[in-house]
C-alpha positions as CSV (number, residue, x, y, z in Angstrom):
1,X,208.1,-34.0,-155.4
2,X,209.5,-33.6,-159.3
3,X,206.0,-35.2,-160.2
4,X,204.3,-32.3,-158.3
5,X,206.5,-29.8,-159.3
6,X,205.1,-28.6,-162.8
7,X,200.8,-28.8,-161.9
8,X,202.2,-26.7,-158.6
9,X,203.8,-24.2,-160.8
10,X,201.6,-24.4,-163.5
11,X,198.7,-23.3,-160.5
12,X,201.2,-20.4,-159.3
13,X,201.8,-18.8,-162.4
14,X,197.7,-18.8,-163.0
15,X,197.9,-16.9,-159.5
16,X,200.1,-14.3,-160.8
17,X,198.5,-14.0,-164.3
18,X,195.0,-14.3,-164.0
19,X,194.3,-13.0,-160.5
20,X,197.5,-10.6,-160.1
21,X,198.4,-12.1,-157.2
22,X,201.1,-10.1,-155.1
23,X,204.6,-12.0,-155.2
24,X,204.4,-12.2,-151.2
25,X,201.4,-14.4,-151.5
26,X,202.5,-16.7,-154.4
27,X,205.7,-17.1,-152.1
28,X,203.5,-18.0,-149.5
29,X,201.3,-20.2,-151.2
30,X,204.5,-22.3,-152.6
31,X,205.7,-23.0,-149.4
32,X,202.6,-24.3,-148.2
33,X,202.3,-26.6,-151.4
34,X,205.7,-27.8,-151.3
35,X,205.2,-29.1,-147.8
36,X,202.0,-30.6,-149.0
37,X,204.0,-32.6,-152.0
38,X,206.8,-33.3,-149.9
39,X,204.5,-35.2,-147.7
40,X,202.9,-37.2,-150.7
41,X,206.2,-38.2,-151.2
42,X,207.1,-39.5,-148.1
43,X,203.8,-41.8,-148.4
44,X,204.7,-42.3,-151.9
45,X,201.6,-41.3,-153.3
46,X,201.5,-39.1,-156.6
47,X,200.0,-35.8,-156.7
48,X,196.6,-37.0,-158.6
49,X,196.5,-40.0,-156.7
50,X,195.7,-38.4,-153.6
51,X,192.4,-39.4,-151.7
52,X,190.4,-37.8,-149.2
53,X,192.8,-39.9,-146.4
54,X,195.7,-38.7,-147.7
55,X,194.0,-35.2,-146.6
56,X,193.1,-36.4,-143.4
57,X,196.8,-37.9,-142.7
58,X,198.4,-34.3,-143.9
59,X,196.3,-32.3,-141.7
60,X,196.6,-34.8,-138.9
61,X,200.7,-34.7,-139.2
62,X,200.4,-30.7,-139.1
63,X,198.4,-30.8,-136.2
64,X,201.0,-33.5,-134.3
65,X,203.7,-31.6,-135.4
66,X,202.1,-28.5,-133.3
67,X,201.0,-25.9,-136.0
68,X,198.3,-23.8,-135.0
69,X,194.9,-24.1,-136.3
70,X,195.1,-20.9,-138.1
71,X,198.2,-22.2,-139.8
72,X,196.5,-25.6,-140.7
73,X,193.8,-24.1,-142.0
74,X,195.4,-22.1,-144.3
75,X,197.6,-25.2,-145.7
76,X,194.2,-26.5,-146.3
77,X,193.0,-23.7,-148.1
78,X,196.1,-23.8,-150.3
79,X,195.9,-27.3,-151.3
80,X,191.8,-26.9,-152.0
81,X,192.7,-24.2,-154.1
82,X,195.4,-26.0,-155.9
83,X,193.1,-29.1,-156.5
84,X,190.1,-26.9,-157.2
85,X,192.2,-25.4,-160.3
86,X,193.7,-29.3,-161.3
87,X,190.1,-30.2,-162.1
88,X,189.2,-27.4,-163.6
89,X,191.8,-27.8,-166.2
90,X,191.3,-31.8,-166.4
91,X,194.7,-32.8,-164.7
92,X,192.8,-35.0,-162.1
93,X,189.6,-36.3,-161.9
94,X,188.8,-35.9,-158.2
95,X,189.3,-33.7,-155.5
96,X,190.1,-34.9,-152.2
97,X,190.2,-32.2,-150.2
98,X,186.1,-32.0,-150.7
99,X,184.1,-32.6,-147.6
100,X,187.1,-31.7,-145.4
101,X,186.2,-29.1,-142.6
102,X,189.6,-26.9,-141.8
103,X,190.6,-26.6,-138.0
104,X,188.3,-24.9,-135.7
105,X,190.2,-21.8,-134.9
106,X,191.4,-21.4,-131.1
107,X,188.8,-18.5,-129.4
108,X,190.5,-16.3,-128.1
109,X,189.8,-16.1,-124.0
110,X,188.4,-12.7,-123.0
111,X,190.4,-10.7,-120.8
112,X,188.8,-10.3,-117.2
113,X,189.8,-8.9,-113.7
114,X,190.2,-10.7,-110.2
115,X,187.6,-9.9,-107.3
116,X,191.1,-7.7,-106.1
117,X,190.9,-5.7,-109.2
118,X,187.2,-5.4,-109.3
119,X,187.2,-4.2,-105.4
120,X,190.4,-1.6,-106.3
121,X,188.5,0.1,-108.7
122,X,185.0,0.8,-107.2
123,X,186.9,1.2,-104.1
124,X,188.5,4.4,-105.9
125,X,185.7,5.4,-107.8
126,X,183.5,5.5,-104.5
127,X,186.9,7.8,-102.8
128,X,186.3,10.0,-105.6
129,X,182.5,10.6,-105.2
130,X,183.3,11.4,-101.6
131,X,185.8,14.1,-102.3
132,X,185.2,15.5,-105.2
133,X,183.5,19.1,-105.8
134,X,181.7,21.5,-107.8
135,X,181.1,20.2,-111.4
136,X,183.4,17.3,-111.2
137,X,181.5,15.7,-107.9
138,X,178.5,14.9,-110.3
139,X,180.7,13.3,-112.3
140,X,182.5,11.5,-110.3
141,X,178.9,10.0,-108.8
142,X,177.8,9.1,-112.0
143,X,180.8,7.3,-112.6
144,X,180.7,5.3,-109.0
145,X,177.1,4.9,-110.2
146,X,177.9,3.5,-113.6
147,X,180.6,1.1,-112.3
148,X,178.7,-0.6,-109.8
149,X,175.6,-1.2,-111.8
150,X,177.7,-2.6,-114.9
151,X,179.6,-4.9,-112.1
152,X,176.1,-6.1,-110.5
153,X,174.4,-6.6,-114.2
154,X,176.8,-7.3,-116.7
155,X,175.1,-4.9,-119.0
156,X,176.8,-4.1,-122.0
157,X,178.0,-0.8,-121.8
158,X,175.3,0.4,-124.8
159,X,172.6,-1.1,-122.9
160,X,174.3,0.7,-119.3
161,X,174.6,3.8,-120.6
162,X,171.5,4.5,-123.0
163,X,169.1,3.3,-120.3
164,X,165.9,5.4,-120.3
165,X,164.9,7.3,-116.6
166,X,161.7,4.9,-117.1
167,X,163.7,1.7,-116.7
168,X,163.8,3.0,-113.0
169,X,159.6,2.3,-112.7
170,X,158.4,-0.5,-110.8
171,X,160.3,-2.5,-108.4
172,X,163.6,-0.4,-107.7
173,X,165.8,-3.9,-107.3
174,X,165.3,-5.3,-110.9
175,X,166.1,-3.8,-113.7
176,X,164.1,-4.5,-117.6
177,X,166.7,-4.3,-120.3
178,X,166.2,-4.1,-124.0
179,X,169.2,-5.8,-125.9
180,X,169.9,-7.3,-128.8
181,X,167.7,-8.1,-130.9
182,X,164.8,-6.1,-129.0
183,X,165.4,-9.1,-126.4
184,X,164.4,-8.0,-123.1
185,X,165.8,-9.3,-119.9
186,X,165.8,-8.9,-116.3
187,X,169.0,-8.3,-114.5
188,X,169.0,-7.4,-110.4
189,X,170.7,-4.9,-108.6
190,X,172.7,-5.0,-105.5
191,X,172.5,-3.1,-102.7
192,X,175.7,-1.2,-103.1
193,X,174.2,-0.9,-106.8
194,X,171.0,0.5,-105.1
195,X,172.7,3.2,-102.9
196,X,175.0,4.2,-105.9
197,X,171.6,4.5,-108.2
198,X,170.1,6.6,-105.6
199,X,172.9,9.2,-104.6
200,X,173.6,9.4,-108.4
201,X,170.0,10.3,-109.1
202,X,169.2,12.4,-105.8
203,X,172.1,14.6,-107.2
204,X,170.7,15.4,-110.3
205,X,167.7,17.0,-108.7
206,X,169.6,19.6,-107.3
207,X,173.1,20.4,-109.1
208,X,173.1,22.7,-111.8
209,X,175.2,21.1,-114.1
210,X,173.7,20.0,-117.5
211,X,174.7,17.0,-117.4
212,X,173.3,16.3,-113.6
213,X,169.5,17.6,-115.1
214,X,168.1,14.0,-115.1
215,X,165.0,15.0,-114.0
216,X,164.2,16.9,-117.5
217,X,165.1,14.2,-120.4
218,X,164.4,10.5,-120.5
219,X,167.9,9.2,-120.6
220,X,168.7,7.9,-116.8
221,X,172.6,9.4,-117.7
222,X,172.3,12.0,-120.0
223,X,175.0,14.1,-121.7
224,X,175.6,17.0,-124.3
225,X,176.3,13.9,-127.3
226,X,174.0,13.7,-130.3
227,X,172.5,10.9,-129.2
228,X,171.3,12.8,-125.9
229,X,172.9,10.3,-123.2
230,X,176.1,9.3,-122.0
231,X,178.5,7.5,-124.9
232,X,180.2,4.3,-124.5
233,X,183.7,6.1,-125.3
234,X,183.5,8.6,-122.7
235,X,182.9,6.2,-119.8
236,X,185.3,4.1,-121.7
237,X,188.0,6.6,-121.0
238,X,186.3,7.7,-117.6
239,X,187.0,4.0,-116.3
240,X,190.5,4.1,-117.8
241,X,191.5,7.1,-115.7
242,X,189.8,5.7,-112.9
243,X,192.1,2.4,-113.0
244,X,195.1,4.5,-113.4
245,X,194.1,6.0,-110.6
246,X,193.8,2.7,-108.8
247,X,197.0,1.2,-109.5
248,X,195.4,-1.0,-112.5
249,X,196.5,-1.2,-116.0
250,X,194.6,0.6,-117.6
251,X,194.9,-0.7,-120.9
252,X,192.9,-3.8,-119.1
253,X,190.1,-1.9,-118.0
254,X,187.3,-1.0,-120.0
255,X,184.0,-1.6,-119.6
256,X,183.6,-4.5,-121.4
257,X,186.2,-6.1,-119.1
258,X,184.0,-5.4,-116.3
259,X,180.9,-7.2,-118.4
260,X,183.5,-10.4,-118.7
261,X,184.6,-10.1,-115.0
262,X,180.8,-10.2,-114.3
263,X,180.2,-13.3,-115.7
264,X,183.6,-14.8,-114.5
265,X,183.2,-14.2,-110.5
266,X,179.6,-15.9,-110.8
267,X,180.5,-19.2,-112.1
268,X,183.1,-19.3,-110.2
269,X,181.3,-19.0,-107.3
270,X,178.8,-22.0,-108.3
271,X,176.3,-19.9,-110.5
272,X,174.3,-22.0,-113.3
273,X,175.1,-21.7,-116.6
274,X,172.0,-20.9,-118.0
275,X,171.4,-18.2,-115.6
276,X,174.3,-16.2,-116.6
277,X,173.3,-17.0,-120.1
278,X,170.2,-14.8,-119.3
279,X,171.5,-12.2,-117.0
280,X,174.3,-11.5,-119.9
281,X,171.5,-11.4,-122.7
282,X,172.9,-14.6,-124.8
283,X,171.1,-15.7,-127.3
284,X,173.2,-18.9,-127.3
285,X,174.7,-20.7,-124.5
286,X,178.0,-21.3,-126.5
287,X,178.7,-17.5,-126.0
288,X,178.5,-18.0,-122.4
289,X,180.7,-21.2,-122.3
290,X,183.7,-19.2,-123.0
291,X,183.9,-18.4,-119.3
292,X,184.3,-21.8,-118.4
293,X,187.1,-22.2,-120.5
294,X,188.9,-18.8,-118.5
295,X,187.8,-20.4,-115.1
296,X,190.0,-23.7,-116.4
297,X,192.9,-22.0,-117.4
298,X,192.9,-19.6,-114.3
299,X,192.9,-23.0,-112.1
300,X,195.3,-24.7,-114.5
301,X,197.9,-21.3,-114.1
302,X,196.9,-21.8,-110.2
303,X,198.1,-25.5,-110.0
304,X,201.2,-25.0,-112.1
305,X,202.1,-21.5,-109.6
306,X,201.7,-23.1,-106.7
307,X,201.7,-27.0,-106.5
308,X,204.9,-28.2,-105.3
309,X,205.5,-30.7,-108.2
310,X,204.0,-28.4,-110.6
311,X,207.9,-27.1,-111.9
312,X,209.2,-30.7,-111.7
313,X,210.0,-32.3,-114.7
């Protein structure tokens, strides 16, 4: 590594001098290139010397040796940087680290909620509806209303609650959403979706409540907001009471969960693919692939819970 050593330093010190890098990363940043000449040394191969399989070999030692992508990737990023500044200042002729892609970083799985769950919480928003009074009965529909269409859609929650009273037009069972992009879909509604929808709306024709005046704006769930409906924030924290409520966690409830929990119980129940991909308004399929991967890892934690041989060694 003594061969190393100096065009190491010598890119360090043009770290701290020339870019003002913070002593913390410079640390960082040595460590990384130490292990990187280190391992030249092992294969006996000279800092200038390297080639692009010398690359590959590090990276694929890293990866054996069970770093984490976002850890390889930034070994990477050190050693392109430190061969980046080599040829600028004519100490090699090459670099090797060109053309190499870094690790594809691990996405993360979106958190969801069981059928159990799902059931707990409508279960207790419905209970409130039914006993609630004065003011707080209308919004105590609105919210049973609003959690059973964003279960049977998988709206976003913008899309949920900025729907306009028109959207209600036409055939009462399917829904035309604007998303992204202007996109429009169409997502069905249940019938338990249906009868929320209904009470909800046959409310707001005769409670005095601002909020309950449906009837006189365009927004299907209005509210006293600048924008003129309902925000995402304050069904946000709606729902999080609710699941407290229910005996849920609430920091694992929001509506977002609920979109995710959506598209989770329908493939696991046989759906296509592509048809979530439309009923969730993806533009690309990969998006929608990511619930595969949590239907995998829920049957892999399944199998290693329950098999019998599962805790052997």
């Amino acid at each position: 590594m003594s061969g190393a050593a100096p065009n190491i330093e010598a890119y360090l010190e043009m770290l701290s001098a020339e870019r003002g890098a913070a002593v913390n990363t410079i640390e960082a940043y040595r460590r990384d290139l130490q292990d990187f000449a280190a391992f030249l040394q092992r294969r006996g191969t000279a800092l200038a010397a390297a080639d692009k399989t010398d690359i590959s070999a590090y990276l694929a030692e890293a990866s054996a040796s069970g770093l984490k992508p976002a850890s390889r990737a930034r070994r990477l990023s050190a050693v392109r940087q430190l061969y980046k500044f080599l040829v600028a200042e004519g100490h090699v002729a090459n670099d090797p680290t060109r053309g190499h892609a870094g690790p594809r970083k691990e996405r993360a799985l979106p958190k969801t909620l069981n059928v159990s769950e799902v059931d707990q919480l409508i279960s207790a928003a419905a209970r409130r509806a039914e006993t609630a009074t004065g003011s707080e009965r209308m919004r105590a529909v609105r919210l049973h209303c609003l959690l059973e269409m964003l279960y049977a859609t998988g709206m976003r929650v913008s899309e949920l609650v900025s729907l306009p009273r028109a959207v209600l037009a036409g055939d009462a069972r399917i829904l035309t959403i604007k998303g992204k992009g202007g996109r429009e879909r169409l997502v069905p509604l249940n019938a338990s979706a249906i009868a929320a929808l209904h009470r909800y709306l046959r409310l707001g024709t005769d409670n005095d409540d601002d909020v309950a005046r449906t009837v006189a704006t365009k927004w299907l769930f209005p509210s006293k907001s600048a924008q003129g409906h309902l925000t995402r924030q304050r069904f946000g924290q709606d729902l999080k009471d609710l699941a407290e409520e229910a005996g849920l966690d609430a920091d694992g409830v929001s509506p977002h969960v609920l979109r995710h929990a959506f598209a989770s119980h329908l493939l696991d129940r046989g759906a296509d693919l592509r048809a979530v991909q439309q009923l969730l308004g993806h533009a690309d399929i990969s998006t929608t692939e990511i619930y595969t991967h949590v239907l995998e890892e829920r049957l892999k934690k399944l199998v290693e819970e329950h098999h019998p041989l599962a805790k052997k060694p």
